[in-house]
C-alpha positions as CSV (number, residue, x, y, z in Angstrom):
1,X,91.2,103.7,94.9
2,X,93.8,101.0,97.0
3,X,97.3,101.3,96.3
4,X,97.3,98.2,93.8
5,X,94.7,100.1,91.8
6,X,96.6,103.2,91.8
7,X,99.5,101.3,90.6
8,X,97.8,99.5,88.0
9,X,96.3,102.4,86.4
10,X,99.6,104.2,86.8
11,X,101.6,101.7,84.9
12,X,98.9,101.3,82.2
13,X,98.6,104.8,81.2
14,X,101.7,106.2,82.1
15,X,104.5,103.6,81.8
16,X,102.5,101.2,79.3
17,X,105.4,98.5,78.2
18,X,107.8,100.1,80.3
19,X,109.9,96.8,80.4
20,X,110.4,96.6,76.5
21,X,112.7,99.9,77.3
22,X,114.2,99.6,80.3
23,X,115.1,96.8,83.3
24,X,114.6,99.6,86.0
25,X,110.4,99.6,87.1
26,X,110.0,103.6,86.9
27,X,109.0,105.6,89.9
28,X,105.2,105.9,90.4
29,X,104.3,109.3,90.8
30,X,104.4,111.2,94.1
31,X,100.2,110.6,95.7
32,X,98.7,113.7,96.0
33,X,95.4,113.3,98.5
34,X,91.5,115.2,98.1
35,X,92.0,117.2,100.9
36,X,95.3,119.1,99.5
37,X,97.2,118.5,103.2
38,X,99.0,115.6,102.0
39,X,101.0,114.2,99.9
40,X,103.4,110.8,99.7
41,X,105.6,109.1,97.8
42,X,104.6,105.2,97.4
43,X,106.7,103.0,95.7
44,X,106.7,98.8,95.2
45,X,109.7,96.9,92.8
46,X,112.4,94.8,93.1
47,X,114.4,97.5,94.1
48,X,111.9,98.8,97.1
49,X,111.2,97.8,100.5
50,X,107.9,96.4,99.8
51,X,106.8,92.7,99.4
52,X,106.0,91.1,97.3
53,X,109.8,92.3,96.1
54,X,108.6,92.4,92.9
55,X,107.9,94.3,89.4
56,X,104.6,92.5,88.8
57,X,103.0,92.2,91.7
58,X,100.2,92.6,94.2
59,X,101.3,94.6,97.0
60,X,100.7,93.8,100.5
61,X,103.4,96.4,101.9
62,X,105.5,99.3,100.4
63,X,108.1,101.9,100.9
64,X,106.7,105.2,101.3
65,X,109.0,108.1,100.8
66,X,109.0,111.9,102.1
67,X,105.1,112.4,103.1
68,X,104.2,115.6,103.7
69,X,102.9,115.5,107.1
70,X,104.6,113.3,110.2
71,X,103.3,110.2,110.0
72,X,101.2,108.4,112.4
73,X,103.0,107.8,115.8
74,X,102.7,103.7,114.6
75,X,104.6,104.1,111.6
76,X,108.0,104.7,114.0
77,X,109.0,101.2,113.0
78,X,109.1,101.3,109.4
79,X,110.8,104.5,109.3
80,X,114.8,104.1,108.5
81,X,116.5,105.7,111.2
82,X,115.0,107.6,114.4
83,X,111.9,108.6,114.0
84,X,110.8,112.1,115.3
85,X,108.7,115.3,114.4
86,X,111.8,116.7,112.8
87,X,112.9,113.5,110.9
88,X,109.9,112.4,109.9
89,X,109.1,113.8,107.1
90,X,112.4,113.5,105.6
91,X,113.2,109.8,105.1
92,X,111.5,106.2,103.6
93,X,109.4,103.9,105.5
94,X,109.8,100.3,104.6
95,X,107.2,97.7,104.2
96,X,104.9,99.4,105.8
97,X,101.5,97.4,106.0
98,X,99.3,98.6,102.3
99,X,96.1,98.4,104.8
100,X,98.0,101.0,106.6
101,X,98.7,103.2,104.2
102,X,95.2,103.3,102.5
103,X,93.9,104.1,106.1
104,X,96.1,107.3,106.0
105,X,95.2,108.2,102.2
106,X,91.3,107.7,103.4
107,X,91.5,110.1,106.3
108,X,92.9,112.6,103.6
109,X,89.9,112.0,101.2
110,X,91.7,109.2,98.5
111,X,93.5,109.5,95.8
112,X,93.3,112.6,93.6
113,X,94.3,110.8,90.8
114,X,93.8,114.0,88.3
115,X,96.3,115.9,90.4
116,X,98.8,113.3,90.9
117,X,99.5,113.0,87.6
118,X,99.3,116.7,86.5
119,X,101.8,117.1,89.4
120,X,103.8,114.4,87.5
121,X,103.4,116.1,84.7
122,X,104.7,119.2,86.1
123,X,107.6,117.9,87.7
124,X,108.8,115.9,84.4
125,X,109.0,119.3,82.7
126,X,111.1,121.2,85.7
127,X,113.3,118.4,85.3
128,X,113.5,118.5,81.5
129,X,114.3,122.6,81.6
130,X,117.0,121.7,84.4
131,X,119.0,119.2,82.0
132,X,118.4,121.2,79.1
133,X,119.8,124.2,81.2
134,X,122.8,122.0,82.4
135,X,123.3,120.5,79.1
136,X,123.7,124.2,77.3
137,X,125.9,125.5,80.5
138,X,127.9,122.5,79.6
139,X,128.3,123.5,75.9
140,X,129.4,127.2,77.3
C-alpha cells in the first residue's frame, strides 16, 4: 500500500465527509508497520510540510512525525532542528521525498493497515477517558 493509498482509504472509512464538519483535515492515524519495529506518524494538508500543500491531493512529499526508530542517516535534512541518535526520534521531518518513505515502510514489511487503525482506535478512547476524567475533576 503507498502512502496516497493509505491516505485514501484512511479518509474514506475513517473521516468520510470530514469537510462538511470541520475546516481542519484530521490527523491520519499514526502507521504501524508488519514487522512490529516501527511505527510513524505521516501526515499531508494545508497545514503540513508536504506538497502538494493541500487537503485533496496526491502527495509527492510529507511530514512525518515521531517514528519509532532513528531514521535513515539521509533523512538529516528534512528533520527540523539537529538531527542526532538522541533527537531523532523526537521531532517532524518535512517534505520528505513519499518515494522515501514507502522505501522505509517496505523494509519494515508495509502497512499493517488492521493495526493502524485498531491502534487509532485505541488511542481515541484513552483520550476520550482523559477528557471525561478532566471534565468530572473540573465539576469537583
Amino acid at each position: 500500500m503507498t502512502i496516497n493509498e493509505y491516505f485514501k482509504r484512511v479518509y474514506s472509512e475513517l473521516f468520510d465527509d470530514w469537510s462538511k464538519y470541520t475546516k481542519i483535515k484530521p490527523k491520519a492515524p499514526r502507521i504501524y508497520c508488519k514487522d512490529g519495529k516501527l511505527s510513524l506518524s505521516v501526515q499531508a494538508s494545508r497545514h503540513h510540510y508536504c506538497s502538494p500543500r493541500d487537503d485533496f491531493a496526491e502527495y509527492y512529499k510529507v511530514e512525518v512525525g515521531y517514528p519509532s526508530r532513528v531514521p535513515p542517516k539521509e533523512w538529516a535534512k528534512y528533520f527540523d532542528g539537529e538531527f542526532k541518535r538522541t533527537t531523532a526520534k523526537k521531532g517532524v521531518y518535512g517534505y520528505v521525498p513519499v518515494k522515501i518513505v514507502e522505501k522505509w515502510i517496505e523494509e519494515h514489511g508495509g502497512i499493517d493497515y488492521e493495526k493502524t487503525i485498531r491502534m487509532w482506535q485505541i488511542d481515541i478512547e484513552k483520550r476520550i477517558e482523559i477528557k471525561s476524567f478532566m471534565l468530572l475533576e473540573k465539576k469537583n
